[in-house]
C-alpha positions in Angstrom: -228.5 -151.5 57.3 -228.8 -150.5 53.5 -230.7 -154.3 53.1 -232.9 -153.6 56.1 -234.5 -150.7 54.7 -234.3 -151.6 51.4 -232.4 -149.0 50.0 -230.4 -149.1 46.8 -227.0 -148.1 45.9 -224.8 -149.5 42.8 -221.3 -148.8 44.4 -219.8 -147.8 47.8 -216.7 -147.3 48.5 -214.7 -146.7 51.7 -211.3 -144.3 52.7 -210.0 -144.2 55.9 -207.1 -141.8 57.4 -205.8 -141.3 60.6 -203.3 -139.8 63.0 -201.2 -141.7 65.2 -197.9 -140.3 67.2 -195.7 -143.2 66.7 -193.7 -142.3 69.7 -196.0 -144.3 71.8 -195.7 -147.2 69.9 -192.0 -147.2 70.0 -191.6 -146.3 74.1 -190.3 -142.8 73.5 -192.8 -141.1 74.9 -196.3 -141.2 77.4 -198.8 -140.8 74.7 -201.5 -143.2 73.5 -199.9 -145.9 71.0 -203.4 -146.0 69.1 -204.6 -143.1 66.7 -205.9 -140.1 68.0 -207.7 -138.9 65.5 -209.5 -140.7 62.3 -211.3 -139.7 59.2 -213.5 -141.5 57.4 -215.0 -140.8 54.1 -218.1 -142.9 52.6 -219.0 -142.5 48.6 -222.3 -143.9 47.7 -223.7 -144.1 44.2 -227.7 -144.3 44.5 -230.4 -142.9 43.1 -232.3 -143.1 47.1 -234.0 -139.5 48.1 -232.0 -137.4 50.1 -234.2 -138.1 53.2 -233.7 -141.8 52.6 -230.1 -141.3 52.4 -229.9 -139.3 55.5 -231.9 -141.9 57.4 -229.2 -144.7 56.5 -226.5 -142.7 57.8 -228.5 -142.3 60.8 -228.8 -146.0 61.4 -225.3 -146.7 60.7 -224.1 -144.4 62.8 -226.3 -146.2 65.4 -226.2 -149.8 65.1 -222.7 -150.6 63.2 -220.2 -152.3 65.7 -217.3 -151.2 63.6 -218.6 -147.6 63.9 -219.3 -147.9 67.8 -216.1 -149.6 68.5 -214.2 -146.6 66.6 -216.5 -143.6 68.1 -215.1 -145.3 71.9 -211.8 -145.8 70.8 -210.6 -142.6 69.4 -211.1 -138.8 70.5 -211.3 -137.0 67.2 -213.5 -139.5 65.0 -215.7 -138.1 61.8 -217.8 -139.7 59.1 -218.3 -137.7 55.9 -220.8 -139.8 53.5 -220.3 -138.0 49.5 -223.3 -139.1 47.5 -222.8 -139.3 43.5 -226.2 -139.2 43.3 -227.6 -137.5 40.3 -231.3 -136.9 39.2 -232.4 -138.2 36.0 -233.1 -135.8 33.5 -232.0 -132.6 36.1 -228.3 -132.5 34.8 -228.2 -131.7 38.7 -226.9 -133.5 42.0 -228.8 -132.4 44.9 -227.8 -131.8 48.5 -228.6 -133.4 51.8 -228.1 -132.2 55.4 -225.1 -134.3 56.6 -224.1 -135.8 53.2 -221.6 -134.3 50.9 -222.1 -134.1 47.5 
């Protein structure tokens, strides 16, 4: 997505955690044997507005099959995009609706 709109980042990174009752997987109990819940946190470095930024989590939330496939699978499933995103010359990081900072 970030190529499709041209927007520019110089790092992103990915962390993913999740909760899973394991007695499922090992026949001890009637509960789902995948996770339940998952958390996923996305840092971006970019320089991109904060309405540019907001409109690319917007589209991956939309069109990524990864993302899709997840949001179907698992009841409890949340994104939280960080931006290290700093204006020049400010000494300030601003703040998006829907992007941590």
């Amino acid at each position: 997505m970030a190529e499709k709109i041209r927007f520019a980042y110089d790092n992103l990174e990915t962390f993913a955690e999740g909760d899973l009752d394991r007695r499922g997987r090992k026949g001890l109990a009637d509960v789902p044997v995948h996770f339940n819940a998952v958390r996923l946190t996305i840092k971006i470095k970019t320089d991109e507005s904060d309405k540019r930024l907001h409109r690319l989590t917007e589209l991956v939330a939309r069109y990524c099959p990864v993302d899709s496939l997840i949001k179907a699978a698992v009841p409890d499933y949340t994104v939280t995009w960080v931006s290290s995103q700093k204006l020049e010359g400010s000494g300030r990081s601003p703040t998006a609706p829907g992007v941590a900072r």
